[in-house]
N, CA and C atoms as an extended XYZ file, in Angstrom:
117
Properties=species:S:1:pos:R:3:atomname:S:1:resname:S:1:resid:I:1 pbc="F F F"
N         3.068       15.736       -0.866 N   UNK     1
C         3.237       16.174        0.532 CA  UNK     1
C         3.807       17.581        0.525 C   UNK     1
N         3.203       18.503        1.360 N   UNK     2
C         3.731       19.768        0.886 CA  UNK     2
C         5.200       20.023        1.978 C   UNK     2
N         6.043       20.309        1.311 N   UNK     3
C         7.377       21.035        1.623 CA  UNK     3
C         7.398       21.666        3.181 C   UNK     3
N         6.362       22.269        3.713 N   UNK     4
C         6.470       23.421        4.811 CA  UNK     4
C         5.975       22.309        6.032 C   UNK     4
N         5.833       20.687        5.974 N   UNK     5
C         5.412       19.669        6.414 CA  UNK     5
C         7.052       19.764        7.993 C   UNK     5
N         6.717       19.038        8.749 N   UNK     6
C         7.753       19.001        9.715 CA  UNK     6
C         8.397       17.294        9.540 C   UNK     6
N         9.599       16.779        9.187 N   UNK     7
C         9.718       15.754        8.751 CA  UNK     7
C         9.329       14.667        9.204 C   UNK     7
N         8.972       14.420       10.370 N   UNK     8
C         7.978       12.990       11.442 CA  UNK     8
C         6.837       12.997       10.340 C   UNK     8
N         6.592       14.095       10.270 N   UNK     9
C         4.914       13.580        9.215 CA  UNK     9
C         5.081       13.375        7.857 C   UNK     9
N         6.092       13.898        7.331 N   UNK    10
C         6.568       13.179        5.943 CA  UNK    10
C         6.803       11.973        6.062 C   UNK    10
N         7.663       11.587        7.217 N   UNK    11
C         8.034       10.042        7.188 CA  UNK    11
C         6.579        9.134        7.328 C   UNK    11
N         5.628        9.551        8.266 N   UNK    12
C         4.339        8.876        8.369 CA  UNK    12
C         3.722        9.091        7.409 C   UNK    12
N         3.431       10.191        6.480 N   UNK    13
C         3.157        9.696        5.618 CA  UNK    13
C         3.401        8.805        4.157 C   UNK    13
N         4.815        8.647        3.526 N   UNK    14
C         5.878        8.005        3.195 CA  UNK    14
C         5.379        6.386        4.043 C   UNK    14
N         5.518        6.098        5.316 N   UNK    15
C         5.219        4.850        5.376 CA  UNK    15
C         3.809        4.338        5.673 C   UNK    15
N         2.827        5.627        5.619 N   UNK    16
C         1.764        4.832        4.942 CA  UNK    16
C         1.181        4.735        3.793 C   UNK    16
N         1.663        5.505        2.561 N   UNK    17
C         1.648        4.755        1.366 CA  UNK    17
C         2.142        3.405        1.118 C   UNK    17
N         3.233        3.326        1.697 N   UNK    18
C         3.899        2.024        1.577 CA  UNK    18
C         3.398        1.092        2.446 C   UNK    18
N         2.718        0.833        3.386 N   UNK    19
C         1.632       -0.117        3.663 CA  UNK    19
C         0.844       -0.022        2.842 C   UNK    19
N        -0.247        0.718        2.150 N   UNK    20
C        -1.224        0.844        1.512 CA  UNK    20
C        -0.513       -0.275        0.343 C   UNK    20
N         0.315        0.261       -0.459 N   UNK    21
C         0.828       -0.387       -1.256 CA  UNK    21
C         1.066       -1.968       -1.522 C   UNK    21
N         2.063       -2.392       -0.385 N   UNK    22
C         1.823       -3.369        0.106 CA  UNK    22
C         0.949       -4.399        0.582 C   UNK    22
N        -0.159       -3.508        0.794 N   UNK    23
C        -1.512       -4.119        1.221 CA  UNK    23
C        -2.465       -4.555       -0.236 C   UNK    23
N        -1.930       -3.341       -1.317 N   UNK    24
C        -3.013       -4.157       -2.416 CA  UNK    24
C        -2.054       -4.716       -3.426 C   UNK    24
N        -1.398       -4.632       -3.029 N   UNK    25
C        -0.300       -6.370       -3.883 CA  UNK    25
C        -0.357       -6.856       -3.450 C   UNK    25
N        -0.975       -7.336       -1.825 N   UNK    26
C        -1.005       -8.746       -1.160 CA  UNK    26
C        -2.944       -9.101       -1.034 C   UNK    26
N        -3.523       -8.292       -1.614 N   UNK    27
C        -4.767       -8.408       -2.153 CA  UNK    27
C        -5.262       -8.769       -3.593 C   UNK    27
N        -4.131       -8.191       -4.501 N   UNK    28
C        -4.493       -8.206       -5.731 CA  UNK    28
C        -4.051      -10.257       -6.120 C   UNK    28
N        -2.971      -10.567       -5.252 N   UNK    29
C        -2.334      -11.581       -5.626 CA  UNK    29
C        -3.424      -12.376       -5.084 C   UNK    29
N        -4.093      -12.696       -3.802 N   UNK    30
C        -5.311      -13.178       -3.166 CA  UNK    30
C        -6.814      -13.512       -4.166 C   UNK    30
N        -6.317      -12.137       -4.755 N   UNK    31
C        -7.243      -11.988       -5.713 CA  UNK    31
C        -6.895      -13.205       -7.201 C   UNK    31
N        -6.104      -12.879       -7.417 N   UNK    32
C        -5.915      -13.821       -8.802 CA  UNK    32
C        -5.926      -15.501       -8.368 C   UNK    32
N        -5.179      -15.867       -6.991 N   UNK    33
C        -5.130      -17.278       -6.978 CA  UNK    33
C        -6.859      -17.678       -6.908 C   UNK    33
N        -7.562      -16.928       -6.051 N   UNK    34
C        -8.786      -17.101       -6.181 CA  UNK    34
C        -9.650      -17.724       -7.639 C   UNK    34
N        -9.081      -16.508       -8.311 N   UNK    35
C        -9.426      -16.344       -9.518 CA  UNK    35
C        -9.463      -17.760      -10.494 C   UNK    35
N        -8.020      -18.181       -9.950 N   UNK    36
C        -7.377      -19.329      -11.094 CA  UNK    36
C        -8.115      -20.388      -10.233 C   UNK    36
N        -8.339      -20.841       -8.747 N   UNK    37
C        -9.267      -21.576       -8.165 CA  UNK    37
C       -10.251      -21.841       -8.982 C   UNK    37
N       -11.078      -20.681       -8.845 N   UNK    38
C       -12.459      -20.920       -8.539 CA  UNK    38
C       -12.963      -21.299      -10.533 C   UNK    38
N       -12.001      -21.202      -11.375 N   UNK    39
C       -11.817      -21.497      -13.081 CA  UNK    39
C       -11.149      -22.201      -13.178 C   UNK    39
């Protein structure tokens, strides 16, 4: 994020990595029970 940013948009961006994040650890885990299911 570049430095010369006004801080509201650092923070938005800051909390949307961290959804993103959140979102594919609660995919990846979806993913494996599947996994162990369907084997």
């Amino acid at each position: 994020v570049p430095l010369n940013l006004p801080e509201s948009l650092r923070i938005i961006h800051l909390q949307g990595n961290n959804i993103t994040s959140i979102t594919d650890d609660t995919f990846c885990k979806a993913n494996d029970t599947s996994y162990i299911r369907d084997h």
